[in-house]
N, C-alpha and C positions, 0 to 999 in steps of 0.2 A: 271273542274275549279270551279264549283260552290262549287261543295261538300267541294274544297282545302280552298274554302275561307271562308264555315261555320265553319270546323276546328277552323280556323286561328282566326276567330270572336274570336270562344268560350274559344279558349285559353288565349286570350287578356282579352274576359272577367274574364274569373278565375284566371288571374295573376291582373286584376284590383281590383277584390275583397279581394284577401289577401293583397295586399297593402294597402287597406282600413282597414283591418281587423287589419293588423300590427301595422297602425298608431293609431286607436282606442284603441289598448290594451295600446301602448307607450304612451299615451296621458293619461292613469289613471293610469299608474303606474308612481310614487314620491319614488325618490330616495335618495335626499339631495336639500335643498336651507338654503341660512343665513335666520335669525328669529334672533326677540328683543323681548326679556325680558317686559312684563307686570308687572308680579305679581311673588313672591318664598317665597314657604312656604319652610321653613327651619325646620320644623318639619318630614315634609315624603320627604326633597329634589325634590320637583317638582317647577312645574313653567307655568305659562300660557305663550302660548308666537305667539307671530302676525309673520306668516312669511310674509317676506319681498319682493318675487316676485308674481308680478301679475298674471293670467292665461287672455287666453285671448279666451272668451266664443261667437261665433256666431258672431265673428267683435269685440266683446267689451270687452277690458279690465278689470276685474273683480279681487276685492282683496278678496286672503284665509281669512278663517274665524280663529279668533283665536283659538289655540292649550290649551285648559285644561287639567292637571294633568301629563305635561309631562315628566318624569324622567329627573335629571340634572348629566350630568358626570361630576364628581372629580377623577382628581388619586387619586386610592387607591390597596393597595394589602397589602398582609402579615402583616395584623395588623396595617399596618399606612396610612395615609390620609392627601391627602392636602387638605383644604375646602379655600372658596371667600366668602366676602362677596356679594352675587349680588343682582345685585341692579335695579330698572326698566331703562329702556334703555339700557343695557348691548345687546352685541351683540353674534348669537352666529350659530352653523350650526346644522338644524335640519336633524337628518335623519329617514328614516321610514323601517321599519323595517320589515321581508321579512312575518312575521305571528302576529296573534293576541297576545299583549302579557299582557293582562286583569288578567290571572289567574298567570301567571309568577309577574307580578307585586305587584300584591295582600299578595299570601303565597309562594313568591319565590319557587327554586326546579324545578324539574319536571312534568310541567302540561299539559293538552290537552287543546288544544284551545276552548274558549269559543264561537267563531266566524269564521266561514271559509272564510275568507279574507287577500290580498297581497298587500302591500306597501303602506297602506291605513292612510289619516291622522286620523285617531284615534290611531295610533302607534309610533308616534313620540318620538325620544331622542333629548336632545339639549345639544351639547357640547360645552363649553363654551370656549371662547378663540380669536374664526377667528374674524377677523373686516373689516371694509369697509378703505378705504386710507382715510377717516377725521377724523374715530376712531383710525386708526394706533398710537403704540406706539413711545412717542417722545425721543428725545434722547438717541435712541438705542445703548447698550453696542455691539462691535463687536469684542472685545477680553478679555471678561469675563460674568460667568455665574451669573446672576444675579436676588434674589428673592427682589420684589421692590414694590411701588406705583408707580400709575403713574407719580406725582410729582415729583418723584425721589430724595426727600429728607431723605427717608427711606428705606434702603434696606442692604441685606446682599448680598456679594460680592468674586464668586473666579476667580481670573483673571487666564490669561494664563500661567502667571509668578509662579504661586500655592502661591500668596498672598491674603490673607482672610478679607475681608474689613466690618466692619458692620457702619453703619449710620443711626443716628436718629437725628429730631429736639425735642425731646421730653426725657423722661427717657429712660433706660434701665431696666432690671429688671429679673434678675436672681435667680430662686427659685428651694430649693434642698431637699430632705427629709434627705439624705445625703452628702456626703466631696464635695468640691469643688477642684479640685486639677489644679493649672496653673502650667506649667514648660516648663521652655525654655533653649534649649544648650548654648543662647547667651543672652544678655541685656535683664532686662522689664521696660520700661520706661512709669511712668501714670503723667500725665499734667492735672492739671485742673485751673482754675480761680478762682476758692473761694477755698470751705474746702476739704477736704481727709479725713474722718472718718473710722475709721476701731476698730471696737469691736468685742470680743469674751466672751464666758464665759468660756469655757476649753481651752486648751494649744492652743499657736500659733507658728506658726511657718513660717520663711520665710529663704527658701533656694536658692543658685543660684551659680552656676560656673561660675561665673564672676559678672556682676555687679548688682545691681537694684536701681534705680534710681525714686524718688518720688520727683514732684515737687508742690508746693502751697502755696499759703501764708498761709495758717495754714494746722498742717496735726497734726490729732489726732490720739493716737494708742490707744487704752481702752482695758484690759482684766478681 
C-alpha cells in the first residue's frame, strides 16, 4: 500500500510540474494583442507602438513597454501598394512573430537568425486597421465597397448595384501623361454651379450614341 502510494505521490508530482512547466512556457510566449501607434517613420515604414494589454506580474498589473522599430503592414503585391496616412493614436494588431527577424528586416532575403529566440517582443509586426468599439468605423457602408475617410465626405464608391460613386468636399484632380478617353453606351450628363472650362491645344473631340448634355451658367470650350 505504501509503495502504491509513493507511486501515486510521484506521479502527481510529475504531472504537477509539467503543468507548471506548460503554463510558464504559455505565459512568455505573445502571440497577438491590439497596440496604438506612437510614433511612424514613413521613411523605413516602422512605427513605435505601446501595446495595449496589461500582463499581470506577481498580483500586479503591469503595462508592456513600448515596441521600437516595428515593421507596418500595407497591402501590397505585384507592383502596387495601398499606403495610410498614420497617424499617433491609430490603432492596430501586434503580432510576434515565431523567430528573430533582425537580419530579415535589415537586408531582406534569406537570413540566419541573429538571435535564438520565439515569440518574443522584439519581433513584433503591427497591422494596421482592427479597432476598439469607440474607434469603430461610423457610418458603415453594408452594400458597397468603399475606399473613404472617416468623415465620409470623401470617398470612392462601388455599390452592389455595380455603380461607381466618387465624392469629395474639395477638388478632383485628374493627371495623365497621356488620352484620357470617357465613353458611355448611354447619356453623359456634367452639372455644375459656376463655369465648365474645357481647352485643348490639338484636335478635340466629343462623341456619343445618344446624348451629352453640359449644364452651367457659363460653359467655355477653347481649342
Amino acid at each position: 500500500m505504501s509503495l502504491g502510494m509513493d507511486v501515486g505521490q510521484r506521479i502527481g508530482d510529475e504531472e504537477e510540474q509539467l503543468r507548471r512547466m506548460m503554463e510558464n512556457a504559455g505565459a512568455n510566449t505573445r502571440v497577438a494583442m491590439p497596440g496604438e501607434i506612437v510614433d511612424f517613420d514613413a521613411e523605413k515604414q516602422t512605427a513605435t507602438v505601446q501595446p495595449l494589454i496589461k500582463e499581470k506580474v506577481q498580483g500586479e498589473w503591469e503595462q508592456l513597454p513600448q515596441l521600437l522599430d516595428v515593421p507596418v503592414f500595407f497591402p501590397r503585391a505585384g507592383g502596387y501598394c495601398l499606403t495610410f496616412p498614420v497617424k499617433e493614436g491609430d490603432e492596430c494588431l501586434i503580432i510576434f512573430n515565431d523567430m528573430c527577424l533582425d537580419a530579415w528586416w535589415q537586408s531582406g532575403g534569406i537570413q540566419n537568425q541573429l538571435e535564438m529566440r520565439r515569440h518574443d517582443l522584439s519581433d513584433a509586426m503591427a497591422l494596421l486597421g482592427i479597432t476598439s468599439v469607440p474607434k469603430a468605423v461610423t457610418d458603415y457602408s453594408e452594400d458597397s465597397m468603399q475606399l473613404r475617410n472617416e468623415e465620409q465626405d470623401a470617398y470612392f464608391e462601388i455599390t452592389d448595384e455595380k455603380i461607381i460613386n466618387i465624392k469629395s468636399v474639395e477638388d478632383i484632380n485628374v493627371e495623365t501623361e497621356k488620352d484620357i478617353n470617357i465613353k458611355a453606351a448611354q447619356n453623359i450628363t456634367i452639372t455644375a454651379e459656376s463655369a465648365i472650362n474645357i481647352k485643348s491645344i490639338g484636335a478635340m473631340s466629343i462623341e456619343s450614341d445618344t446624348s451629352i448634355t453640359m449644364t452651367a451658367p457659363r460653359i467655355d470650350i477653347n481649342k
